[in-house]
C-alpha angles and dihedrals in degrees: 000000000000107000109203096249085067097060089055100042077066103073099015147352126291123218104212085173113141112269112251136196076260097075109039109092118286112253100242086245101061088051081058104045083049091053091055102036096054109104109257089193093087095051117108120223089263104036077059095052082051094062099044097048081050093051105047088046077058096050083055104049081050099040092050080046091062094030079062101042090055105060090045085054096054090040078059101053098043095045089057096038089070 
């Protein structure tokens, strides 16, 4: 019988290593509270170009979500006030 780890030890190698709190999926706050918390000092000028021009990429991408949302949202309520 063919246990599952043999099929991929033939064509790479498996991990078999114990899951740890490292590899679920990170909460969205502590992705925040990272992002605040990395030290900026060691940043260069245009290392720190490079992340605002990243973050507020990122504002976009999370304001046109809502914006979107939003209308959806509002499409919803007035379907099922009717």
């Amino acid at each position: 019988m063919l246990m599952v780890a043999d099929i991929d030890s033939a064509t790479r190698p498996v991990n078999l290593r114990a899951m740890t709190d490292e590899d679920l999926p990170r909460k969205k706050s502590d992705l925040l509270v990272d992002l605040a918390r990395e030290d900026l000092d060691r940043l260069s000028i245009a290392d720190l170009d490079e992340r605002i021009a990243a973050l507020a990429a990122e504002l976009a991408r999370a304001k046109a979500k809502r914006d979107g949302a939003a209308i959806f949202r509002a499409a919803a309520d007035s379907l099922f006030k009717k």
